[in-house]
C-alpha positions in Angstrom: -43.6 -8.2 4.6 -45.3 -5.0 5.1 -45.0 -1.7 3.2 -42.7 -0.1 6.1 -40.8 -3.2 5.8 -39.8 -3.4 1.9 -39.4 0.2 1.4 -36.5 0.0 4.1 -35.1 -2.6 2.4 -35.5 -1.0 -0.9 -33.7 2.4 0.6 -30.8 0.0 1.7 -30.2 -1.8 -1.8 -30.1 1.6 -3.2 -27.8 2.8 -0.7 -25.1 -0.1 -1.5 -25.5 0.2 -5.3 -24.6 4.2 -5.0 -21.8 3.4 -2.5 -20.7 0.7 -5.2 -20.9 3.1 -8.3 -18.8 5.9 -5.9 -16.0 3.9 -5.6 -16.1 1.8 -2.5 -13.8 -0.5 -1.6 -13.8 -3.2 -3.9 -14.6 -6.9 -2.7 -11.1 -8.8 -1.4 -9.1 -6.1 -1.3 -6.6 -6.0 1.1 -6.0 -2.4 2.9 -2.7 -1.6 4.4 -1.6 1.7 6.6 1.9 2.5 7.1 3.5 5.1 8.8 6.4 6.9 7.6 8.9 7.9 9.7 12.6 9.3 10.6 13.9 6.6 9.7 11.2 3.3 10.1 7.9 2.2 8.6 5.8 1.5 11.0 4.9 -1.6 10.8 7.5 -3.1 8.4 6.5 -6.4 7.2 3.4 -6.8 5.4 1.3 -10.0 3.6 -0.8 -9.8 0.9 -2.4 -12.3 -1.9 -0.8 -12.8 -5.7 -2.5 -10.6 -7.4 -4.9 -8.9 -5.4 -5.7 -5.4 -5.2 -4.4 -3.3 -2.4 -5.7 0.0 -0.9 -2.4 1.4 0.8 -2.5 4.5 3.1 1.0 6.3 3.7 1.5 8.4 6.4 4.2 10.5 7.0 4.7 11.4 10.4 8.5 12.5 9.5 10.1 15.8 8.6 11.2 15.2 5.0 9.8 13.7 2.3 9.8 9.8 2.2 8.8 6.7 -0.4 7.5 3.1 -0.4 8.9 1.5 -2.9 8.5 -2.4 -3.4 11.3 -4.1 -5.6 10.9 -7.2 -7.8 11.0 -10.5 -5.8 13.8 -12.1 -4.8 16.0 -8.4 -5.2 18.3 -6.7 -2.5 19.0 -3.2 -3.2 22.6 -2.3 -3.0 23.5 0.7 -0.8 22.6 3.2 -1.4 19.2 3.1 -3.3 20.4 4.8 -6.7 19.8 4.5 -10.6 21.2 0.7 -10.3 18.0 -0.6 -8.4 15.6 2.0 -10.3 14.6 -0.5 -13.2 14.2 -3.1 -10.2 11.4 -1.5 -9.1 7.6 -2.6 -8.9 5.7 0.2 -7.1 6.5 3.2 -5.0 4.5 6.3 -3.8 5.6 9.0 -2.4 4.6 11.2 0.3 5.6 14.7 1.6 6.3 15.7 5.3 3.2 15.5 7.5 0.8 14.6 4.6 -1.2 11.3 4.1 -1.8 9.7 1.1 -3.8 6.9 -0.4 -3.0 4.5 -2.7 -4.6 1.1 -4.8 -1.9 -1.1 -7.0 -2.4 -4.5 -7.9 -0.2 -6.9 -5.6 2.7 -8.7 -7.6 1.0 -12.2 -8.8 4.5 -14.3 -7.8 4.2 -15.3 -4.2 7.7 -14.4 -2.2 9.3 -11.9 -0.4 9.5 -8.2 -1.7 12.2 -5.9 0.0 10.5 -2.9 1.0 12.8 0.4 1.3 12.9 4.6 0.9 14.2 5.3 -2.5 15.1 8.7 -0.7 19.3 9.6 -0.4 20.4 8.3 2.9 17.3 6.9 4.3 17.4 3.4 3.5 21.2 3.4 5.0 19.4 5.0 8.0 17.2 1.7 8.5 14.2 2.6 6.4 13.6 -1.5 5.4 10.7 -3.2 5.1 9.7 -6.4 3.7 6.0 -7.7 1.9 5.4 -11.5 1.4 3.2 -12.2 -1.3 1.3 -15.4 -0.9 -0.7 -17.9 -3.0 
């Protein structure tokens, strides 16, 4: 190899350890983007792997604030979303009108299927219902 050669390859090694150290996204995860709507997440049904770690971007492209919240596996929440369901819950994030947030949470390590809704009054009676299928 000549000089020209090795120090290029040098400059890139040190590139990806510094992009590495700063945070990048880690190896297997699994990035998601939803938008949040008046009254629909766009899209709403998502797959990700037991366990893994997931980089989710929410969007809200609505007027009011909205949530994300994933409930234990195998739960329904009962109309409308209140302090009943709240101990049923295994992630949410929030996100104000017309703001975009970003988001990493370790993906349940059951495989099944996770109902997806807005914890906010009245929204998940207005359709906002989503579902993530955790597999092995």
């Amino acid at each position: 190899m000549t000089k020209m050669r090795i120090a290029g390859l040098a400059s890139v090694l040190v590139m990806t350890a510094v992009l590495a150290a700063c945070g990048g996204q880690p190896a297997g995860a699994t990035s998601l983007s939803v938008e949040l709507n008046d009254f629909s997440f766009t899209p709403n049904t998502f797959r990700v792997p037991a366990g893994g770690e997931i980089e989710l971007t929410l969007t809200n492209g609505g007027s009011v604030e909205h949530e994300f919240v994933i409930m234990n596996a195998g739960y329904q929440v009962t109309m409308p979303f209140d302090a009943d369901d709240e101990p049923q819950v295994y992630w949410e994030g929030e996100v104000e009108a017309g703001e975009s947030m970003s988001f990493v949470f370790t993906a349940p390590s059951e495989p099944g299927e996770y109902e997806v809704v807005c914890g906010v009054q009245g929204h998940l009676e207005s359709g906002m219902l989503g579902s993530l299928t955790v597999t092995d």
